[in-house]
C-alpha positions in Angstrom: 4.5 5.6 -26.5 1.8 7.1 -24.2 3.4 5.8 -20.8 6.2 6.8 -19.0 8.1 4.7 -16.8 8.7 6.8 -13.6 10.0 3.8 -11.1 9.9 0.3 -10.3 9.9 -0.8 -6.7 10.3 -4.2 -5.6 7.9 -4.5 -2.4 4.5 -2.8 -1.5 5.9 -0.7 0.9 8.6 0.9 -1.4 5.7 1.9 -4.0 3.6 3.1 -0.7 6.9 5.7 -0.1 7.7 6.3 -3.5 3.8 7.5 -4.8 4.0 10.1 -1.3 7.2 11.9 -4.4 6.1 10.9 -7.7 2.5 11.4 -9.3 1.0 8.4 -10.9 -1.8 7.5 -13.4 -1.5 4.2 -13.4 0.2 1.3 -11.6 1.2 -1.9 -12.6 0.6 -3.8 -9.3 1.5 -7.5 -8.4 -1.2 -8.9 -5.9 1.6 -11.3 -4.1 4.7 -9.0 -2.5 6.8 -9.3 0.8 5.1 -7.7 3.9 2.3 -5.8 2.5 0.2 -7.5 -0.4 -1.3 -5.4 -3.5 -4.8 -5.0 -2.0 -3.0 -4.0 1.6 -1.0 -1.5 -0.6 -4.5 -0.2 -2.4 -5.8 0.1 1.5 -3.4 2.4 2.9 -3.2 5.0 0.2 -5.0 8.1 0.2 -4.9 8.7 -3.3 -5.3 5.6 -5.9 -4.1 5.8 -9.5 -5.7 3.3 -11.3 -4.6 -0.2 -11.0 -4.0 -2.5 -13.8 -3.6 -6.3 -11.5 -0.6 -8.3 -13.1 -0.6 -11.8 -11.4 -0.1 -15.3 -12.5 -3.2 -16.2 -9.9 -6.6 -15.9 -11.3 -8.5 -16.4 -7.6 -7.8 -12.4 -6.9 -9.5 -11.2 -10.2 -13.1 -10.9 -8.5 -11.5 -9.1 -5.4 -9.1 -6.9 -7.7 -12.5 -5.5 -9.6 -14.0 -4.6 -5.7 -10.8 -2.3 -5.9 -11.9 -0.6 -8.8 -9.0 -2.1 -11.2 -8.7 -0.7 -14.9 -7.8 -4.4 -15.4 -6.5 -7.6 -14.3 -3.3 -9.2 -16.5 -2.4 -13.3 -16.3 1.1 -13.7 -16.6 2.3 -15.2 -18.5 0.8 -11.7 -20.3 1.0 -11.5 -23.8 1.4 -8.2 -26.2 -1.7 -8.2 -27.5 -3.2 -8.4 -24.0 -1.1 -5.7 -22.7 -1.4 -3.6 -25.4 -5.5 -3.9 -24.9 -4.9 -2.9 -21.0 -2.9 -0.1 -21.8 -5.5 1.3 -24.1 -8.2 0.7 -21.3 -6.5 2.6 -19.1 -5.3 5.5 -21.5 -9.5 5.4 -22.6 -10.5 5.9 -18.9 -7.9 8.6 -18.1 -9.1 10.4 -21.4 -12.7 10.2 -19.6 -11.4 11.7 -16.5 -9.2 14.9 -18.1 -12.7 15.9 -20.0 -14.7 15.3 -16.9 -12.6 17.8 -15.2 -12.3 20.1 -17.9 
């Protein structure tokens, strides 16, 4: 109940143009995608929301934490585990809103 679903894009560079209308907390970002991959997507925007990694390839988790992921999901991802990486995130953005205040 604490996330809204704003969009879904299919490729790295529809997320890149569609983050430059919409503003974003968190992500939900596939490491393998056409043309641009997750981490090439992570390099080319100015502003990062956090990243919670879902991939079925464990070999990226080390590189996802270099990009300051929330977390990194293994598909196939089950509720409990989601459910834990939503709260992470949620916990981290409730950090940040009384750091600013």
């Amino acid at each position: 109940p604490s996330l809204n679903l704003i969009a879904e894009y299919s490729s790295a560079l529809e997320t890149k143009n569609g983050l430059n209308t919409h503003q974003v907390d968190l992500i939900f970002l596939d490491i393998e995608m056409p043309v641009l991959n997750g981490f090439e997507l992570l390099d080319v925007l100015n502003k990062k929301p956090q990243i919670i990694f879902v991939t079925g390839k464990t070999e990226y988790a080390f590189k996802a934490f270099n990009y300051d992921a929330t977390d990194y999901l293994h598909k196939p991802i089950t509720r409990e585990r989601f459910n834990a990486s939503v709260e992470k995130a949620l916990e981290h953005h409730r950090l940040l809103m009384n750091q600013n205040e």
